[in-house]
N, C-alpha and C positions, 0 to 999 in steps of 0.2 A: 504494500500500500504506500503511494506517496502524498502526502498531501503538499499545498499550494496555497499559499497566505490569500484570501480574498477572494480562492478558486473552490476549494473544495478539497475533499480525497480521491484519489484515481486508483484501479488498481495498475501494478508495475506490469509494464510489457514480459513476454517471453522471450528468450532468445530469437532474434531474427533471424541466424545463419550458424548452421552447423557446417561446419569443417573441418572434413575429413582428408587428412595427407595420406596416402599409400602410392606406393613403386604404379599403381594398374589404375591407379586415376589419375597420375602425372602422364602419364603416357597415353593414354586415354584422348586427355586433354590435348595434348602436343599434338595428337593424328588430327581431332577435330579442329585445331587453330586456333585452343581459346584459354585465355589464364583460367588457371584453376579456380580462381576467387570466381570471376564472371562463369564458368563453366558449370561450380556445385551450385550458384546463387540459380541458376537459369532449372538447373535437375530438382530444385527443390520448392518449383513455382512460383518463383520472386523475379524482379527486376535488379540486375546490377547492373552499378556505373562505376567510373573510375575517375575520375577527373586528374587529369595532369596539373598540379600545380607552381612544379619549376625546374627545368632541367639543369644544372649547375656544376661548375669545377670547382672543386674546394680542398684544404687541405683537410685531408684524414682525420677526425676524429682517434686520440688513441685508440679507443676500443676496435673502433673499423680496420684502423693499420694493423694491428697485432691478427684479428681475426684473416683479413686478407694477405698477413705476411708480407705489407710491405714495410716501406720506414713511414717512421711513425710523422706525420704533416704532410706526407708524399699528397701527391694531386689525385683525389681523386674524380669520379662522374659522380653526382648524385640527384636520381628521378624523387620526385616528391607528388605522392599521390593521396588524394581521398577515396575512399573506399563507401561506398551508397547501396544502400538496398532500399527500394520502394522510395526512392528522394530522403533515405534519412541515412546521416552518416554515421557510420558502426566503425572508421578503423581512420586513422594517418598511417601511411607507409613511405619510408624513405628507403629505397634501394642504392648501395652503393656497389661500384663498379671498379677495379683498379684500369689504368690509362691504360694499359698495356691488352687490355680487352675492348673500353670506350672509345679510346680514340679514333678518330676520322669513320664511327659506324653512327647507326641511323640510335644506338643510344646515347647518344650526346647530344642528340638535335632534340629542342621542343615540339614534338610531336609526339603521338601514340605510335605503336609498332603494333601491329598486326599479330597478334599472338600472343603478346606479352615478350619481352627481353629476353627471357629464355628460349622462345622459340626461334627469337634470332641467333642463339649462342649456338644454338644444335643446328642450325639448317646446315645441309651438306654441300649447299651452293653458295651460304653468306659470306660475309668477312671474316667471322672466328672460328667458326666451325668446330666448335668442343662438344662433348658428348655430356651432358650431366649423370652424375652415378650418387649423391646423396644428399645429404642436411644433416644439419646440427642444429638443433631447435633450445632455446635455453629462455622461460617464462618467469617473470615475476610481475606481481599484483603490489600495487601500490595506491593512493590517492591520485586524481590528475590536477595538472598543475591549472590555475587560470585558464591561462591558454586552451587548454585540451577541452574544459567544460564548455567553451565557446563552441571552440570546431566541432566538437561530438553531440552541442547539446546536451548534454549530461543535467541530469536530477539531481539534487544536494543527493552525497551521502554513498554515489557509483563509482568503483572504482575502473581503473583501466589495470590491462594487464600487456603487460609490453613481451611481446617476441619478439627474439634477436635470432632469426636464423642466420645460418652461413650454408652456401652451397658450394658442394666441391665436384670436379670435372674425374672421370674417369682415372685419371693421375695423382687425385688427390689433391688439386691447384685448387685453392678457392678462387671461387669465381662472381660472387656477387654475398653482399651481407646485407640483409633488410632488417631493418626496424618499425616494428608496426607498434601504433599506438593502439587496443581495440578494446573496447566501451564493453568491460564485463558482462552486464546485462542484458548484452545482443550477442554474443559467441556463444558455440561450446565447441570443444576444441578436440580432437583425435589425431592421435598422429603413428603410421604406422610406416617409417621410412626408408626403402630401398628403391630407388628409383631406376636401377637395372633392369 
């Protein structure tokens, strides 16, 4: 139940989106051409959107440099997205990319890619042409900050749980590290990951 000064009591919504990671719906997803988010959002009679809201070079966050193994300020790409289901937004994600993968490809430019990032990393005809083979998923729940209750719309009192994945290429190279901001009260989350 939440209540609203001057409004009333509400009951609190359901999760809006289950998401489920496994090896046969990464791939799945890759044949059909569709990120995963937008792909379980659509199998489970919802509308997803993604909104791009900044493509950028920046220096490395330590945590990012250490996870992608480069030096630590190195340049990296960083996509910044909202994540929407039914026009309500459930998640920020910031995708980071080391140069040595973003550069001069269609992930550096402010646009959408056709697939999501990763199915530019795999194409056997693109510019990187790496095979992905896992994740490294690492979650904790906290309060969100100002900022966060603005973009998520957030209710007094809902926390956010941030994942930090990291995805590694068949070689074990990491290849891209996302950080998602995602509104506890809209996820529930599975993860069951071999992406071979």
């Amino acid at each position: 139940m939440v209540t609203r000064q001057g409004q009333g009591a509400f009951v609190r919504s359901v999760p809006v989106v289950r998401l489920r990671v496994t090896g046969a719906n990464y791939r799945r997803h890759r044949e059909e051409k569709l990120p995963g988010f937008n792909a379980q959002v659509i199998e489970q009679g919802q509308r997803p959107e993604q909104r791009l809201l900044a493509v950028e070079m920046i220096s490395a966050p330590a945590e990012v440099a250490d996870r992608l193994d480069i030096e630590e300020a190195a340049t990296v790409v960083v996509r910044r997205r909202l994540f929407l289901v039914n026009d309500q937004p459930i998640a920020r994600c910031d995708s980071y990319y080391p140069l040595s993968i973003a550069a001069d490809t269609p992930i550096a430019e402010s646009s959408r890619i056709r697939g999501g990032a990763l199915s530019l990393i795999e194409d056997p005809a693109g510019p990187i042409r790496r095979v992905v083979s896992r994740s490294v998923d690492d979650l904790t729940s906290r309060m969100p900050t100002p900022a966060e209750v603005d973009e998520l719309g957030l209710n007094a009192g809902i926390p956010v749980v941030r994942v930090l994945r990291t995805i590694y290429d068949i070689d074990d190279a990491p290849l891209e590290v996302q950080e998602s901001i995602a509104a506890a009260d809209r996820h529930e989350f599975r993860y069951e990951v071999d992406m071979r």
